[in-house]
N, C-alpha and C positions, 0 to 999 in steps of 0.2 A: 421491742415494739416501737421507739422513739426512732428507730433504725428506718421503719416503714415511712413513718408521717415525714422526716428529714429528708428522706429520697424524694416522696411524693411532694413535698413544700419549695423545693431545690430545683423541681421543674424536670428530675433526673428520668423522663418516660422516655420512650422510644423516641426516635428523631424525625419520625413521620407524624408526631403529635400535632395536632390544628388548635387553637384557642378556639373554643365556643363560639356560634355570630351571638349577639348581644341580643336579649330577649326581648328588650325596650324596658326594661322596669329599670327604676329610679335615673339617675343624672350621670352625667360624664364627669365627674370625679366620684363616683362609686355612693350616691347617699341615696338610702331604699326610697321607693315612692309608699303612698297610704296603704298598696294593697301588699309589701312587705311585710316580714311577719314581727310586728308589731312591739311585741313582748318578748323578745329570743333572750337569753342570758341577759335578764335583769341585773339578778340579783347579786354576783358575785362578781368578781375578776376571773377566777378560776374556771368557772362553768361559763364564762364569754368564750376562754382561750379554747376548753376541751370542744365549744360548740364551734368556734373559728375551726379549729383543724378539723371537725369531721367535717363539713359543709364543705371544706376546700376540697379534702380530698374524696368526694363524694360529689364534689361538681354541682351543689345545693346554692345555684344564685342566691337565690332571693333571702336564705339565712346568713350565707357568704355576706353580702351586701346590709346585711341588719345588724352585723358582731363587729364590720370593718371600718376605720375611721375614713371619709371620702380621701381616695388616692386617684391622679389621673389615670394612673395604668395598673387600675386592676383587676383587665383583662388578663393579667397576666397569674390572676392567682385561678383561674379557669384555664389556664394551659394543660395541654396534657390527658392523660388518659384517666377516668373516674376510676376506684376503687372497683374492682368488679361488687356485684350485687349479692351473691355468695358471702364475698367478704364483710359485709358490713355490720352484723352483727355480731359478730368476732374484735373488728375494729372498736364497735360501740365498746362493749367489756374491756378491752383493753385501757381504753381512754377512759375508762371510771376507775379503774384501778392506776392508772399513770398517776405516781407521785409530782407535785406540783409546788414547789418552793417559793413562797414570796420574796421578793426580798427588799433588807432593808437601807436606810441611807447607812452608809458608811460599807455596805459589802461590796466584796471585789468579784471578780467575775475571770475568769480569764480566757478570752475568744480563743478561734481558732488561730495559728500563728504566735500562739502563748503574750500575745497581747492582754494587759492585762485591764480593768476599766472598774472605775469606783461608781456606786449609784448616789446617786446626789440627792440628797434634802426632796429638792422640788421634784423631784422622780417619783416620790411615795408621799401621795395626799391622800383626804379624802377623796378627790376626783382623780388620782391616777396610781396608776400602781405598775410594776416590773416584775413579771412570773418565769419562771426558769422552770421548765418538765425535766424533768430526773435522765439525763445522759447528750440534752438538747447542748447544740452548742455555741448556741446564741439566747438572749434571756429577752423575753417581748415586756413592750410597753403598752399599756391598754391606758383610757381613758374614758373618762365617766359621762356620757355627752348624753343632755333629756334624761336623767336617771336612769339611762344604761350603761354598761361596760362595752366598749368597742378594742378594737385588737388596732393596734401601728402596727400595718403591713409590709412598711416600706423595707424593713431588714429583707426579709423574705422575697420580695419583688427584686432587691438588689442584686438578693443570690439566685434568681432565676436567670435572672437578665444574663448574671456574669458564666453562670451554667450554660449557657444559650452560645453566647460566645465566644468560651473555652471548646463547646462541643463545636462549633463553627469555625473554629481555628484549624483545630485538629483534622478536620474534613477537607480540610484546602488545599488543594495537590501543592507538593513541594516544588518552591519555587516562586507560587503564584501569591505572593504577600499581599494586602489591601493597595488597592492602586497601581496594581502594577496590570 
């Protein structure tokens, strides 16, 4: 299942994918306006993160925009093809049942590349917390901002970007390097 949301978070759609045009709701670094949905994953860390990924990969602005911390480019977490419609209530059940690991200071993590990375003190407050979904391979930092939980999108926008121009590289007739 984690397989799904990894692909779809990764930017991994087809390469004829378009970003969304922009709906006009909230600001250019991603903060909802009033008529955003208000009250989205108050209450936990966990139910920010499982509402963060259906939203993204369900192409849901205005929840996208309510769970995510303001990022300049997060247009980029609307890239890409929406979950079909069929799929979604399948998806929903999946993400209720996705194990979700808090974690705490002093645990290690070990990214992709067998990098390995310690969570520090100031990682795990009342206002901020570090969640890890069971096979994910990267661990999100969310933040407690007006008494809700928002998701750090930036991990996520990086590995699109870097998906983007990996997949861009690779498309480049041989030969034809940057600049040349």
């Amino acid at each position: 299942m984690f397989t799904l949301v990894l692909i779809l978070s990764l930017g991994l759609q087809a390469p004829e994918s378009k970003p969304q045009a922009p709906s006009g709701r909230g600001t250019a670094k991603g903060e909802p306006d009033g008529k955003a949905k208000a009250g989205v994953a108050a209450a936990t860390p966990e139910q920010a993160l499982r509402t963060f990924l259906l939203a993204m990969v369900t192409k849901d602005e205005p929840t996208l925009r309510a769970v995510t911390l303001p990022t300049e480019d997060f247009d980029w977490l609307l890239r890409g093809q929406a979950l079909p419609a069929d799929r979604v209530e399948e998806f929903k059940a999946q993400m209720a049942r996705q194990p979700i690991r808090a974690l705490k200071p002093g645990d290690e993590f070990t990214l992709p590349g067998n990098r390995k990375v310690k969570v520090r003190p100031e990682e795990v407050t009342a206002e901020r917390a570090v969640l890890v979904p069971q096979g994910a391979p990267i661990p999100n930092r969310l933040q407690k901002v007006d008494g809700r939980w928002r998701v750090d999108a930036t991990p996520i926008i990086a590995g699109r970007k870097a998906a983007e121009a990996a997949r861009k590289k690779a498309t480049r007739p041989e030969g034809k390097e940057k600049g040349n």
